[in-house]
C-alpha positions as CSV (number, residue, x, y, z in Angstrom):
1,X,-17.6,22.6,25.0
2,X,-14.9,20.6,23.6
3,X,-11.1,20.1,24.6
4,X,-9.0,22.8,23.6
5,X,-7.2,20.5,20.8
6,X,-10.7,20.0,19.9
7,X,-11.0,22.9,19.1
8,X,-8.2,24.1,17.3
9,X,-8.6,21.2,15.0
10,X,-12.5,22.1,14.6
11,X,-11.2,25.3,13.5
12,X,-9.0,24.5,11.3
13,X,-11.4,22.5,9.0
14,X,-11.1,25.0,5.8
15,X,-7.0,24.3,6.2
16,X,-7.5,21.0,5.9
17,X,-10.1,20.8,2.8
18,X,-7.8,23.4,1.1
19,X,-4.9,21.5,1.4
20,X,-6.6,18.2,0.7
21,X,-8.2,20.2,-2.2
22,X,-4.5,21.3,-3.7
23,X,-3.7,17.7,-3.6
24,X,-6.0,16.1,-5.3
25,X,-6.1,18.8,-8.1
26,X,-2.3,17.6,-8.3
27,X,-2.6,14.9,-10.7
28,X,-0.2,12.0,-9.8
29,X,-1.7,9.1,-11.2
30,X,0.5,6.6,-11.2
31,X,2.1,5.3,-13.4
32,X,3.0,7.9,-14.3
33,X,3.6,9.4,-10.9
34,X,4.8,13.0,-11.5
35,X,4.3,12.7,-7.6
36,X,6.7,16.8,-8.3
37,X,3.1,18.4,-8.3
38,X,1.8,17.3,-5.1
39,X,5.3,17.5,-3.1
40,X,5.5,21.0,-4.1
41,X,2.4,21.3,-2.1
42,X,3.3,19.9,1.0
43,X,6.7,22.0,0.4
44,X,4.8,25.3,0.3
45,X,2.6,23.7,3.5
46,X,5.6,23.5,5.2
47,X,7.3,26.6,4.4
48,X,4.1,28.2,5.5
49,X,4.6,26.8,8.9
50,X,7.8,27.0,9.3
51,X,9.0,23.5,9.1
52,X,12.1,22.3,7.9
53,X,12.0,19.9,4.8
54,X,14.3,18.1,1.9
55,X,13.0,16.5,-1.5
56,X,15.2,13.4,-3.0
57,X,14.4,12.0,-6.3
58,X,15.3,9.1,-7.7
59,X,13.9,10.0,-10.8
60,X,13.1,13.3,-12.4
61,X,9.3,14.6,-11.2
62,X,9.2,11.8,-9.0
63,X,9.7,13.5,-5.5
64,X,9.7,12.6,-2.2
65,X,9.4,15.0,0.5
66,X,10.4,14.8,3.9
67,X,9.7,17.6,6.5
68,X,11.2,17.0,10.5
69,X,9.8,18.8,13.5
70,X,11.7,18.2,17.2
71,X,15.0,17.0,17.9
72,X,17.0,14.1,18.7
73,X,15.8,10.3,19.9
74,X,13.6,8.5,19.4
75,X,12.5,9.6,15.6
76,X,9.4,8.7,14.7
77,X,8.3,8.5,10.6
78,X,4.8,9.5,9.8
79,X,4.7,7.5,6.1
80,X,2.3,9.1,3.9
81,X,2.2,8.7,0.4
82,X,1.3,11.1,-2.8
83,X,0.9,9.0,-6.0
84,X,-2.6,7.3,-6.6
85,X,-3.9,5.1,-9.1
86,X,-5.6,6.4,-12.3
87,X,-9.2,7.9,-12.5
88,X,-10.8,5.1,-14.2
89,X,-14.6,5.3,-15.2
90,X,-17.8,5.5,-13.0
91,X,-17.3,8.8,-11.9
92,X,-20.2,11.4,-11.3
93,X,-17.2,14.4,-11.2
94,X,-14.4,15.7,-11.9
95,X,-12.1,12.6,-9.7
96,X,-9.4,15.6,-9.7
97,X,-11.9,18.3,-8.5
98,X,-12.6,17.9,-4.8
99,X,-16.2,17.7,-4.0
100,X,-18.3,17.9,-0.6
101,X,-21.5,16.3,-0.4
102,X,-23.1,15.2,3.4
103,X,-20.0,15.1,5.1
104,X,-17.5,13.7,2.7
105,X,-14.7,14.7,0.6
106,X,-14.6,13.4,-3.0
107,X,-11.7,12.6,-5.3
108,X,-9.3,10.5,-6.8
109,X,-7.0,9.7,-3.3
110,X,-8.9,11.1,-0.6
111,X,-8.8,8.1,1.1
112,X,-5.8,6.6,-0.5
113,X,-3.9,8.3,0.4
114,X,-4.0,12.1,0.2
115,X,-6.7,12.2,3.0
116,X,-4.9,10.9,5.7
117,X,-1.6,12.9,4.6
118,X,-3.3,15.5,4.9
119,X,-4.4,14.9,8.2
120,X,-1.1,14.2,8.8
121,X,0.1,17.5,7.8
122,X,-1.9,19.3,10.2
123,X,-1.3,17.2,13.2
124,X,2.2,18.0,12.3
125,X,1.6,21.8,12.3
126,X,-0.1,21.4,15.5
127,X,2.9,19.8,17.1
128,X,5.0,22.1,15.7
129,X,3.2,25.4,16.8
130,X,3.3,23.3,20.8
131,X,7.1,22.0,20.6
132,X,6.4,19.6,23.3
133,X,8.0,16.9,21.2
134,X,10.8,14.5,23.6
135,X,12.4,13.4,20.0
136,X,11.9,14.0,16.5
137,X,9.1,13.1,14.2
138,X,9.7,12.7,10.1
139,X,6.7,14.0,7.8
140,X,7.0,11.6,4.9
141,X,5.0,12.1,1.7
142,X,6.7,9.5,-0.7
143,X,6.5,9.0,-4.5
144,X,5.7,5.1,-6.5
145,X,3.8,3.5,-3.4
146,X,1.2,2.3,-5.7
147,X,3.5,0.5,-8.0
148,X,6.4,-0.9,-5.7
149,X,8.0,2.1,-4.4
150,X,11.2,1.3,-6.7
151,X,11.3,5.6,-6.6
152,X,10.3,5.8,-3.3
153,X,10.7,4.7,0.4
154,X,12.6,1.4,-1.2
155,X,14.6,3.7,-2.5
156,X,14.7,6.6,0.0
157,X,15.8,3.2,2.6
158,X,18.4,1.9,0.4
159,X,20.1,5.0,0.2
160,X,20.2,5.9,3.7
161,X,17.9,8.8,3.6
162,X,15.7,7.3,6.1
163,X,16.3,5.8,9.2
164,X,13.6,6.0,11.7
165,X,13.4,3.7,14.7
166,X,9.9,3.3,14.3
167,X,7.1,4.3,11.5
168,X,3.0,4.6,11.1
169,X,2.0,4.1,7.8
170,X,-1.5,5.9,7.7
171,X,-2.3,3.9,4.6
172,X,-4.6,1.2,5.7
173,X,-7.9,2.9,6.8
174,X,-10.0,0.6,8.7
175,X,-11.9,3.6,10.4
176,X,-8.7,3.6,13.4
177,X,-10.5,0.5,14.6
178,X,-7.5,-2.0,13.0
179,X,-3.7,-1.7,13.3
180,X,-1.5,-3.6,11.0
181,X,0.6,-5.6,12.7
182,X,0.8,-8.6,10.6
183,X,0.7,-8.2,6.5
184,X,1.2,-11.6,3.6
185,X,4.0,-12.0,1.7
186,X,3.9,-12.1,-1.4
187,X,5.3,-14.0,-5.1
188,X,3.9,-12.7,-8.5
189,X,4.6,-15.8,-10.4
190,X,4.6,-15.8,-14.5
191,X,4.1,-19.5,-15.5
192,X,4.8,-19.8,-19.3
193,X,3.5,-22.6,-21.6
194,X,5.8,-23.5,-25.2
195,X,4.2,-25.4,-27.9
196,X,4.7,-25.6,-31.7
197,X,2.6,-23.2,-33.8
198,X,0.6,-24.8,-37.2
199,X,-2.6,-24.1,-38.8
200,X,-6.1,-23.6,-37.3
201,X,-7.6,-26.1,-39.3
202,X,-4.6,-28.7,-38.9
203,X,-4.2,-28.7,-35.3
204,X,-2.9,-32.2,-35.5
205,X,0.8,-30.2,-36.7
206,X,1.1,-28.1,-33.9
207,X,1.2,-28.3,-30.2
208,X,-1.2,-26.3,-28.5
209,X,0.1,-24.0,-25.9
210,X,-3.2,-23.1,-24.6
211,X,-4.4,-26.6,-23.7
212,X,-0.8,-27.0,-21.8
213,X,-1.2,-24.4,-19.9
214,X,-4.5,-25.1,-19.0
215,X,-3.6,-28.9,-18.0
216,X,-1.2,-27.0,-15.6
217,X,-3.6,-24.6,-14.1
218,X,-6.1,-27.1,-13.6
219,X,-3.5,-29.5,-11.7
220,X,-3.1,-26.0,-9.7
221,X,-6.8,-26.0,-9.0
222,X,-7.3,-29.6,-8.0
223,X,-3.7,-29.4,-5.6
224,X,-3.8,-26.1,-3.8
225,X,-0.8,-24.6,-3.1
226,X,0.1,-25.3,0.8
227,X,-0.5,-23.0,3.9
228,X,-0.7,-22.3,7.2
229,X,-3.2,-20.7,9.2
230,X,-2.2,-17.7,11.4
231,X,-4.2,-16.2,14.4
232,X,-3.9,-12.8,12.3
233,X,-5.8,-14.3,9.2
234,X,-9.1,-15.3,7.8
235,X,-7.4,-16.8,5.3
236,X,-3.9,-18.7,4.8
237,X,-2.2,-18.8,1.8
238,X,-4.3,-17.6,-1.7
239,X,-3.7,-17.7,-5.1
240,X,-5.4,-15.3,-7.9
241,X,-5.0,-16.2,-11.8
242,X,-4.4,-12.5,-12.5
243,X,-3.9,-12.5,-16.3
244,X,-4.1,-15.0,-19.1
245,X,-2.3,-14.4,-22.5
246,X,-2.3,-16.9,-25.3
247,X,-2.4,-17.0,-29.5
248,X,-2.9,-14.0,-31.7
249,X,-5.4,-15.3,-33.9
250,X,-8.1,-17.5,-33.8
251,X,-7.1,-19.8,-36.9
252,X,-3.9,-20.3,-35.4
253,X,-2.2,-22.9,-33.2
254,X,-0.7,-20.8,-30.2
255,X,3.2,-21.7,-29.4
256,X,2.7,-19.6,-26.3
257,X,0.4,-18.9,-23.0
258,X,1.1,-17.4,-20.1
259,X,-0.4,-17.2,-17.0
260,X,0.3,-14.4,-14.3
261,X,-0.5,-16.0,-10.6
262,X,-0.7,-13.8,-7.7
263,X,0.7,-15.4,-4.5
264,X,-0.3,-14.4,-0.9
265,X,1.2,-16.2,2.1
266,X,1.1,-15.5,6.1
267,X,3.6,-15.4,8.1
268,X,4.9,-18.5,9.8
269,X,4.6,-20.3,5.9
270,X,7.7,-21.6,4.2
271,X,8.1,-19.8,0.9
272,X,10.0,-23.1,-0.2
273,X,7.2,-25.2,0.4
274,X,4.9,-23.0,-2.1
275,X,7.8,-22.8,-4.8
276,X,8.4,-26.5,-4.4
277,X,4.6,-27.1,-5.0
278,X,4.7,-25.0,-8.0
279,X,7.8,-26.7,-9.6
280,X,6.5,-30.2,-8.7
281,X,2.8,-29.5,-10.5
282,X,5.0,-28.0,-13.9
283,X,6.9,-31.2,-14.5
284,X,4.0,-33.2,-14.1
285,X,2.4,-30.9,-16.8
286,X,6.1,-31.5,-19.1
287,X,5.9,-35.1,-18.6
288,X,2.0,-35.2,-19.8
289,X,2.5,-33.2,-22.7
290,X,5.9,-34.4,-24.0
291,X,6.3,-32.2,-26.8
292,X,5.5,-29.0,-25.1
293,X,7.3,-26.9,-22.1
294,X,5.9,-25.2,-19.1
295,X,8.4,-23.1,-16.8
296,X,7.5,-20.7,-14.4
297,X,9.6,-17.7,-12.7
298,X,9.1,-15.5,-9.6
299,X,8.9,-11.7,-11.1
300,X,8.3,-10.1,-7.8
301,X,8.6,-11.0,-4.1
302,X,8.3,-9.4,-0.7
303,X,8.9,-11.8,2.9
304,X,5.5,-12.0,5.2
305,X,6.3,-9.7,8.4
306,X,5.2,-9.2,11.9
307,X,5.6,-7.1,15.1
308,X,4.2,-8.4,18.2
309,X,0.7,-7.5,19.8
310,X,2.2,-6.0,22.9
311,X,4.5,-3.5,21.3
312,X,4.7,0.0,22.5
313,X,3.7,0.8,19.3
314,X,0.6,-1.2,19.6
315,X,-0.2,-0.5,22.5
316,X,0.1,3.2,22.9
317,X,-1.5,3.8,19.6
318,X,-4.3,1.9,20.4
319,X,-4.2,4.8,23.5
320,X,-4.8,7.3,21.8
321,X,-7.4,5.8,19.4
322,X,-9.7,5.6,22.4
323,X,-8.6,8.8,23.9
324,X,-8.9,11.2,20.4
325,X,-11.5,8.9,18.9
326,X,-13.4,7.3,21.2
327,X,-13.1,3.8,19.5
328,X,-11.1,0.5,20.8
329,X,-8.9,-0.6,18.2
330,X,-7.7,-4.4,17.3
331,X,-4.1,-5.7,15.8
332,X,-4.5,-7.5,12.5
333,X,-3.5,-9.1,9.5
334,X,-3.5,-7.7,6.3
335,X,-4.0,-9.5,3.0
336,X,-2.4,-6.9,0.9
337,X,1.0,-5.1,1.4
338,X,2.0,-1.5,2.4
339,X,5.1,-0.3,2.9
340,X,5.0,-1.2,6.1
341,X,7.3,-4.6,4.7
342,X,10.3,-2.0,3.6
343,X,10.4,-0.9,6.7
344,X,10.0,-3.9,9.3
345,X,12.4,-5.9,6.4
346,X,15.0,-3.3,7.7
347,X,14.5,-3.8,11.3
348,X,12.5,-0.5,12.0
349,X,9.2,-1.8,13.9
350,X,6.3,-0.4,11.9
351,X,2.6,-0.3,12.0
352,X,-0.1,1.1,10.1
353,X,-3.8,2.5,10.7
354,X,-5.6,5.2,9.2
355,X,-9.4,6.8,8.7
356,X,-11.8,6.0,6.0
357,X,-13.5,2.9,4.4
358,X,-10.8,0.3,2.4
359,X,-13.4,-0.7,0.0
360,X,-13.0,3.6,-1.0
361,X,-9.6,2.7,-2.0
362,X,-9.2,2.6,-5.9
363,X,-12.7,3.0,-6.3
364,X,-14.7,6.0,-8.8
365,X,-16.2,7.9,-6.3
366,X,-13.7,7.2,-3.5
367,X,-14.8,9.7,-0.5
368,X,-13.9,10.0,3.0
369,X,-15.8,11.6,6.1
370,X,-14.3,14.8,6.7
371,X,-14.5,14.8,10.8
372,X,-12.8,11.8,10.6
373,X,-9.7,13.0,9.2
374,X,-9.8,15.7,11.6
375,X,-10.4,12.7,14.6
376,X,-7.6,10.9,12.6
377,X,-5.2,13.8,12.9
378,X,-5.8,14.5,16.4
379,X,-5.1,10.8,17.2
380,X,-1.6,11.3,15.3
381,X,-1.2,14.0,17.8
382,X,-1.7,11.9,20.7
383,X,-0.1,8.9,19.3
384,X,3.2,11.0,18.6
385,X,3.1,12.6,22.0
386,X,2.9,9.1,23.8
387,X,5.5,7.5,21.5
388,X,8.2,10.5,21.6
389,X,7.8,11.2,25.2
C-alpha cells in the first residue's frame, strides 16, 4: 500500500490527463502564441481550487498567469510555460488532440512544456488543500518562452511583476535525474557579405558576394572560435552555421550573402575573446577580397550563468528526487537556454529539472510517461515543502 500522498496523487490521474488534455487542445503555437487560450485554463483550474491568481499582458492574447498559494518569506516561483512550437509534419494524430497509448500522453507540448505545468498545477492544489506552506509559492504559466520571452517572464521581470527569491523552471526534462545548474551563453551572429551585382555569364563585372562570404566562413572553419572547457560541459564553446542566404537568381552575380551563426559559450569564457575572433577573421576576408565588404553584428545575446553545486536549491531538490522518485539526481550544464538566464541575470538563484525525454521536445509525436508526471508532481511537493519550510 502506498504513502498516503501516493495515493492521492494516484487518484487524481483523470485530473491530470483532463487538464493536460484542455491544454494541449489550446492551440498556442508559437509564433503566434495566443498563449489567452491555455491561461484561461489554468485560470478556471485555479478558480476551481480556490487559488488566488492575476494575468499581465504585454500584448493582447499573449497572457501570463500567475496563481500564489501561502504567505510571506521565502517565495518560491514554480516557472512553467504555455506556448509551444508549431505542429510540424510526421505526425500519426491529431498533435492538438491528446492521445494515450502504453503509458504515454501524446501531443504537441506534453513534454515541452504543458506536461510538467500540469504536474505542476496539481502539486500546487495539493499544497493548497494541506496549507503547511512556511512562505509562499508563485504558480507561473508564462507566454513567448519559445521565442525569447520578449512577452513573457523578460517582460513580467522588467516590470516588477515578479520577484521571487528563488525559481524551478520545470522545463528541462532529463527524467528528474539532471538539475540545471549551469546553462551557455549565447550570441546569434548575422555576418553579411557586399559585392557588386553584373551578369551570370560576365562574372568578370561583378563581385561575387557568395565566394566572399564563403572565404570567410571557411577562415571560420579552419580558426575555431576560442573556448574554455568547464567541469559542467561535454563541450566548450560551439558554433552552428544556422542559415545561408545569397543571390536571387541563378544567372546573376549576387551583391549580397548572409550567413546566420549560432554562438554557444560556457561559463568562465570571455565573450570579448569570441567577438575579437570574429572581427579579426572579417578583415582578413576585406583585405583578400578588396573590392567587397564583410561585416558582422550581434542580433541576439544572453551572458553564460551559474549557481553553485552545493546550493540549497541543489541540494534539497536533489532530496526529494530520491525521496518522491526514487532516483539520484546530478547538477549539470546545459547547451541550450531556459529561462532560467532571466532569472539568475537578476540575482534570483534558479534551477531547473523536469520529467520526460529532451529528445521529445519539438518533435512529431512528442509523448511523455504519464506516472512520471504524477512522480514529477509529487517531487514538486516535496521539493516546495523542504525549500519553504
Amino acid at each position: 500500500m502506498g504513502s498516503p500522498i501516493d495515493t492521492w496523487f494516484e487518484s487524481r490521474r483523470g485530473d491530470l490527463l483532463d487538464l493536460l488534455s484542455r491544454l494541449v487542445e489550446a492551440r498556442t503555437e508559437n509564433p503566434p502564441g495566443k498563449e489567452a487560450v491555455a491561461a484561461e485554463v489554468v485560470a478556471q483550474f485555479f478558480e476551481s481550487c480556490g487559488i488566488a491568481y492575476q494575468t499581465h499582458e504585454a500584448e493582447a492574447g499573449r497572457t501570463n498567469i500567475i496563481g500564489s498559494i501561502g504567505q510571506g518569506e521565502p517565495t518560491l516561483l514554480l516557472a512553467g510555460h504555455l506556448d509551444v512550437v508549431p505542429a510540424g509534419d510526421g505526425w500519426d494524430g491529431d498533435p492538438f488532440k491528446l492521445r494515450l497509448a502504453d503509458g504515454k500522453a501524446i501531443g504537441r507540448g506534453v513534454c515541452d512544456n504543458k506536461g510538467p505545468t500540469a504536474a505542476m498545477l496539481l502539486a500546487t492544489r495539493y499544497l493548497h488543500e494541506r496549507g503547511d506552506l512556511g512562505g509562499t509559492l508563485l504558480i507561473l504559466g508564462a507566454a513567448d518562452e519559445e521565442r525569447g520571452s520578449k512577452f513573457g517572464l523578460e517582460w513580467l521581470l522588467g516590470e516588477k511583476l515578479l520577484a521571487p527569491d528563488m525559481a524551478i523552471v520545470p522545463d528541462t526534462a532529463g527524467f528528474m535525474e539532471t538539475i540545471d545548474v549551469a546553462e551557455k551563453g549565447l550570441f546569434f551572429v548575422e555576418a553579411v557579405a557586399s559585392g557588386r551585382q553584373a551578369h551570370g555569364s560576365m562574372p568578370e563585372l561583378g563581385v561575387n558576394a557568395n565566394w566572399v562570404m564563403l572565404d570567410f566562413l571557411e577562415r571560420l572553419q579552419e580558426r575555431p572560435l576560442p573556448s574554455t572547457p568547464h567541469r559542467l560541459f561535454t563541450t566548450g564553446t560551439t558554433l552552428n552555421l544556422g542559415m545561408l542566404e545569397g543571390g536571387v537568381a541563378t544567372n546573376m552575380v549576387p551583391a549580397r550573402c548572409k550567413a546566420s551563426l549560432d554562438i554557444r559559450y560556457p561559463p568562465g569564457q570571455r565573450p570579448e575573446t569570441i567577438l575579437d575572433h570574429l572581427d579579426g577573421l572579417a578583415a582578413e576576408t576585406r583585405a583578400a577580397n578588396a573590392e567587397a565588404g564583410l561585416e558582422t553584428r550581434i542580433v541576439a545575446k544572453l551572458p553564460p550563468t551559474e549557481i553553485a553545486g552545493d546550493h540549497p536549491l541543489v541540494t534539497q531538490i536533489k532530496e526529494a528526487i530520491e525521496e518522491g522518485a526514487s532516483r539520484k539526481a546530478r547538477a549539470v550544464g546545459l547547451p541550450g537556454a531556459t529561462v532560467a538566464k532571466q532569472l539568475i541575470a537578476r540575482g534570483i538563484p534558479t534551477v531547473g529539472f523536469g520529467p520526460g525525454d529532451e529528445r521529445q521536445h519539438h518533435m512529431a509525436n512528442e509523448s511523455i510517461d504519464v506516472q512520471e508526471l504524477l512522480s514529477f508532481a509529487k517531487v514538486l511537493v516535496l521539493a516546495a515543502r523542504k525549500l519553504l519550510g
